[in-house]
C-alpha positions in Angstrom: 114.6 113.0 113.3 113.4 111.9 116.9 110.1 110.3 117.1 106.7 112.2 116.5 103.5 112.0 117.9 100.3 113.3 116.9 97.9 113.4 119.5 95.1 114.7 120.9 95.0 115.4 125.2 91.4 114.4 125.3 92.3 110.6 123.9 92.5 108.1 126.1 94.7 106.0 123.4 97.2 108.8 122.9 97.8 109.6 126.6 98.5 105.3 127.1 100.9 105.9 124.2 102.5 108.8 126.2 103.0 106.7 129.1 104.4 104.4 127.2 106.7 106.2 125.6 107.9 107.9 128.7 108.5 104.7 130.7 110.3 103.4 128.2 112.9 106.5 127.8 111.1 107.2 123.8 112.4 110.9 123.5 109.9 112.2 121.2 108.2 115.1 120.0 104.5 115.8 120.8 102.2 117.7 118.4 98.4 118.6 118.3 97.2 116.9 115.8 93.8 119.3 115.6 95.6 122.2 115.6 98.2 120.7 113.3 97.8 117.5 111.1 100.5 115.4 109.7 102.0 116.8 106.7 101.5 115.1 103.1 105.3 113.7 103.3 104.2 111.8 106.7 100.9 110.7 104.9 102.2 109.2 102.0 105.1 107.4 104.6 102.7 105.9 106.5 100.5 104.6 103.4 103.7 103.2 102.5 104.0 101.5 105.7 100.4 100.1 105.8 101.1 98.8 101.9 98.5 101.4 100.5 95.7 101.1 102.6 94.7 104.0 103.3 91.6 103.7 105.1 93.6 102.3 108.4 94.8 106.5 108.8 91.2 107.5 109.0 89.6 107.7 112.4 86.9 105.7 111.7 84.7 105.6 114.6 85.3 109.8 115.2 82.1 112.0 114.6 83.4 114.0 111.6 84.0 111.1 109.7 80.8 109.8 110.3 79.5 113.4 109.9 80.9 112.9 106.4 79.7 109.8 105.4 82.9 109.1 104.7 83.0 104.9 105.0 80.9 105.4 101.4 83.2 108.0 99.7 87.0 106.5 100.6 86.6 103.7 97.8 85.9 106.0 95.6 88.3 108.9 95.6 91.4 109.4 94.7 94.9 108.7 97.4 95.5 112.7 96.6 91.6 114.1 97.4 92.3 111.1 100.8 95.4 113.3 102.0 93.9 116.5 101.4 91.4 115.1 103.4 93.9 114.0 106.1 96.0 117.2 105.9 93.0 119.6 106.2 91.0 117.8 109.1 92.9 116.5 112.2 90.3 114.7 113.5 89.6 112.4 110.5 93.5 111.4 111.4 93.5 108.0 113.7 95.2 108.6 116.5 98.0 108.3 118.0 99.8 108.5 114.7 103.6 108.3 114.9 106.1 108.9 113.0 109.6 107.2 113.3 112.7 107.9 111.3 112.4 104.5 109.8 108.9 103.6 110.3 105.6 104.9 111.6 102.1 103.5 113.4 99.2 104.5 114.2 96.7 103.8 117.1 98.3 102.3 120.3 98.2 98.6 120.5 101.2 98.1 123.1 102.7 94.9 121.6 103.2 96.6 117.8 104.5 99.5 119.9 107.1 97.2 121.4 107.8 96.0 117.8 108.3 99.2 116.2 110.6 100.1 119.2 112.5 97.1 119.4 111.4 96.3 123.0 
């Protein structure tokens, strides 16, 4: 599986990731994550990655989670009703959120980016 991205064009943090990808010769494959959110098996990878927490896949500072109310509702539902959540809504998804074949990340912080890529 080559690398995939999930991003939106109107990010500024997904179009650095982009860049960053491409300078460093990442082949990878990009996907709109509005018009197509990651599926449940790349969910559940990445909650595996971040060791459960599942809060750090939520854009938390976009407008439908605020529209949502959702920084009071997380604790109290369920992992499954969070990636229904996740799977149905692009935009709750923070972004850029990658997906490696041994690994994944999400948001762009360029060091942890050179980590995951062994740069």
């Amino acid at each position: 599986m080559s690398t995939k991205i999930y991003e939106y064009k109107s990010c500024g943090t997904c179009v650095k990731a982009l860049k960053f990808l491409s300078a460093n010769n990442i082949d990878f494959e990009k996907i709109a994550i509005r018009e197509q959110p990651p599926t449940k098996d790349e969910l559940l990878k990445m909650i595996e990655i971040y060791d459960g927490d599942t809060k750090k896949l939520f854009n938390t500072s976009g407008k439908d989670y605020r529209a949502q109310k959702l920084s009071g509702k997380l604790p109290n539902m369920s992992v499954d009703q969070q990636i229904d959540l996740l799977m149905t809504n692009g935009n709750l998804v923070k972004r850029p959120f990658v997906i490696t074949e041994n690994s994944g990340i999400v948001g762009f912080k360029e060091d942890n980016w050179k980590k995951l890529f062994k740069l």
